[in-house]
C-alpha positions as CSV (number, residue, x, y, z in Angstrom):
1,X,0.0,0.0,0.0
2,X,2.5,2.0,-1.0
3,X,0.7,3.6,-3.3
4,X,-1.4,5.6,-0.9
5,X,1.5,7.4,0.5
6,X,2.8,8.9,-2.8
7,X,2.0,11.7,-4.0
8,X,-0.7,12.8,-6.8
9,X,2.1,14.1,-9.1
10,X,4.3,11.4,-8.1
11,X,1.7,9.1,-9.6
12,X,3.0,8.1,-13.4
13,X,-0.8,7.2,-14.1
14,X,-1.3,10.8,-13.6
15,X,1.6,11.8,-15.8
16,X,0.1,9.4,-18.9
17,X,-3.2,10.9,-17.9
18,X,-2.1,14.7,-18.3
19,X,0.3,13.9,-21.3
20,X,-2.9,12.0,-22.8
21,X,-5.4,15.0,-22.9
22,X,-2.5,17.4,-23.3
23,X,-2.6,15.4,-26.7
24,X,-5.6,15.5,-27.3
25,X,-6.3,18.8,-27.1
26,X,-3.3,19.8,-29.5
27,X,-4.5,17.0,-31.6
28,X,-8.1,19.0,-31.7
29,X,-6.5,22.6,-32.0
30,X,-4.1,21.3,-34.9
31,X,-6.0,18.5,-36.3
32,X,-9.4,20.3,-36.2
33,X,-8.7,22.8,-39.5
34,X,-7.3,20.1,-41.8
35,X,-10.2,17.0,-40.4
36,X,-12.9,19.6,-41.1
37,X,-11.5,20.8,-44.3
38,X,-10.6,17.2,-45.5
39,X,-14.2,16.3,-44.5
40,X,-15.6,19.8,-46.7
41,X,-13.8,19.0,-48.9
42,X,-15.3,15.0,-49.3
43,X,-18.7,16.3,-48.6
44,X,-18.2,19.1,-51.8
45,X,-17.0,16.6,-53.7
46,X,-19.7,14.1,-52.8
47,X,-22.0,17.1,-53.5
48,X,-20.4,17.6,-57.0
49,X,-20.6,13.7,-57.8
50,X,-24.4,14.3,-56.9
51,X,-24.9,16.8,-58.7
52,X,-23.3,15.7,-61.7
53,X,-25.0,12.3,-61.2
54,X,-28.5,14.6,-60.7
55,X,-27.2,16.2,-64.3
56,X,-26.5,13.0,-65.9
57,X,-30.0,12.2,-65.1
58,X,-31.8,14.8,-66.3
59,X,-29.4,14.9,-69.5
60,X,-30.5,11.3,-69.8
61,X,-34.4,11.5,-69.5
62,X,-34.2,14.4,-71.8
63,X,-32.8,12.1,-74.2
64,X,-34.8,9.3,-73.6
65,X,-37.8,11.9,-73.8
66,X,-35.9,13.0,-77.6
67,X,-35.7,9.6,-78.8
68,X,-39.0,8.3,-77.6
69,X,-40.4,11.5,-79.6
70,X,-38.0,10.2,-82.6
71,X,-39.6,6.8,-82.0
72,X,-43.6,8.4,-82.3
73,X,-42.1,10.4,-84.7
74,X,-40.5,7.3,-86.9
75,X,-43.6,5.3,-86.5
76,X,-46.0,7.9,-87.6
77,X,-44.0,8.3,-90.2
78,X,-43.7,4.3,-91.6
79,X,-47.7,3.8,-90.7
80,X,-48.1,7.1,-93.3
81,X,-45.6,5.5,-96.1
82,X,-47.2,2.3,-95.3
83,X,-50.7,4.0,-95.6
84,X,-49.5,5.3,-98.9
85,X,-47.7,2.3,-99.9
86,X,-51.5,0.4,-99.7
87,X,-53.0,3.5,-101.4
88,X,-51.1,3.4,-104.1
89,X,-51.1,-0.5,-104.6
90,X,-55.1,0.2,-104.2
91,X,-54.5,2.8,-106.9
92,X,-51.8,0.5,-109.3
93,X,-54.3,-2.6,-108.9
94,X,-57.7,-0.2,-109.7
95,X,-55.5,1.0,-113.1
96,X,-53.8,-2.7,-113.9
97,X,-58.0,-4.2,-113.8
98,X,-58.7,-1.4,-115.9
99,X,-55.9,-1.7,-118.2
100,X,-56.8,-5.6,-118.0
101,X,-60.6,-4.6,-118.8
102,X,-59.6,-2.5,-121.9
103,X,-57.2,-5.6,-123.1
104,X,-59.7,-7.7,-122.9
105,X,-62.3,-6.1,-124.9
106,X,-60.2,-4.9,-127.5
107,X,-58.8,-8.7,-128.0
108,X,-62.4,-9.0,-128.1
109,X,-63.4,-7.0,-130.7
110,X,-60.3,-7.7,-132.8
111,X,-61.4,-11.9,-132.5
112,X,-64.8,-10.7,-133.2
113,X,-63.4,-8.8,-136.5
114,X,-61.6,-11.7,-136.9
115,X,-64.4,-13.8,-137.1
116,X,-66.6,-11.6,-139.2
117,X,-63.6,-11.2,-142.0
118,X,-62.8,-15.3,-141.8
119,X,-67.1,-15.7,-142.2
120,X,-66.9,-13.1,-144.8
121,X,-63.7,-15.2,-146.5
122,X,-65.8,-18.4,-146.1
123,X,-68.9,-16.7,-147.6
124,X,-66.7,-15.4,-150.6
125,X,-65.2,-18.9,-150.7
126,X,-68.6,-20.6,-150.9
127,X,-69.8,-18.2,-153.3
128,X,-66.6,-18.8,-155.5
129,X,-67.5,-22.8,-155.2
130,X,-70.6,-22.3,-156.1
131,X,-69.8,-20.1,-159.0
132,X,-67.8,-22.9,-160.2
133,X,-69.8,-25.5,-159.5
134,X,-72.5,-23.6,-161.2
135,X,-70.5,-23.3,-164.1
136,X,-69.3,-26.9,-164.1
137,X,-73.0,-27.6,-164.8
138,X,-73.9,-24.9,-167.4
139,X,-70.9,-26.7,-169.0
140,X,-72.1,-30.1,-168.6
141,X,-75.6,-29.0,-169.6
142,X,-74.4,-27.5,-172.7
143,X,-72.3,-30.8,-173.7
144,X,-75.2,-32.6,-173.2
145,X,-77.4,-30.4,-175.4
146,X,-74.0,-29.5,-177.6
147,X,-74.0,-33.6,-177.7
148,X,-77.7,-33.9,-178.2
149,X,-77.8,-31.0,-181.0
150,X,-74.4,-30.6,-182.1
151,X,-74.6,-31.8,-185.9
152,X,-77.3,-29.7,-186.7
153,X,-75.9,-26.5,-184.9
154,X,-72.7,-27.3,-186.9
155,X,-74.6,-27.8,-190.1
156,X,-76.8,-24.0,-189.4
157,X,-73.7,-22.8,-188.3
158,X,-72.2,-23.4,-192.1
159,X,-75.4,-22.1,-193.7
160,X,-74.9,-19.1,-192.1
161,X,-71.7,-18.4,-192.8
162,X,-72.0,-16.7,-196.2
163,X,-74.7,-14.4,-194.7
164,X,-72.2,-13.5,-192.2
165,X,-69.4,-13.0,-194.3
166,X,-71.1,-10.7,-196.1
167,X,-72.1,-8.3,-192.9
């Protein structure tokens, strides 16, 4: 018990003690400045890296906002060339069945003339047959009567002559 009778100063516990918050308290007065400072300066740049990161933000929903427009935009703009893309097949295939329509019935009247000139040929050609078929029998008729009648015609014929001659 020894340690009762020494003195308070005398203590080193009290010496570690004093030397501790003697320290401590130069540690605050000099370390204060550059803690808070480091600790402004973190915070400012954690305030910058929000606000850039709050920039970046709004930077990128105004271009999602630009290109979702472009997107409306685009597809307005294909359902119109696609609405005229129909219109005009509408149009093509409305002119191609007329075109069609107009083919057809001028191959129609041209078989039709066709027709007419090949039943105006066979008509011609009938009557032609006919013609000679007609004169095949006038032939035949008159070599039958020539045949029948043919010496006395010859022996008229010979009688007349002089009269004839003489005209």
């Amino acid at each position: 018990m020894e340690a009762e009778n020494t003195s308070f100063f005398a203590d080193p516990h009290t010496w570690v003690l004093f030397s501790t918050i003697i320290f401590a308290i130069i540690a605050y007065k000099k370390g204060k400045k550059p803690l808070l400072n480091m600790l402004d300066s973190r915070s400012a740049r954690i305030k910058a890296d929000l606000d850039e990161a709050e920039r970046l933000k709004n930077e990128a929903q105004a271009l999602l906002a630009d290109y979702q427009k472009k997107h409306r935009d685009a597809v307005t703009t294909a359902q119109k060339i696609i609405d005229n893309a129909q219109e005009s097949v509408s149009l093509i295939q409305k002119a191609a069945e007329e075109k069609l329509t107009e083919n057809l019935k001028r191959r129609e009247e041209l078989l039709l003339e066709r027709i007419a000139r090949a039943e105006a040929a066979a008509v011609q050609e009938l009557r032609y047959q006919a013609a000679d078929i007609a004169a095949a029998a006038a032939g035949q008729l008159l070599a039958d009567a020539m045949n029948k009648r043919g010496a006395k015609l010859v022996d008229e014929a010979i009688e007349e002559l002089p009269q004839r001659m003489r005209a």
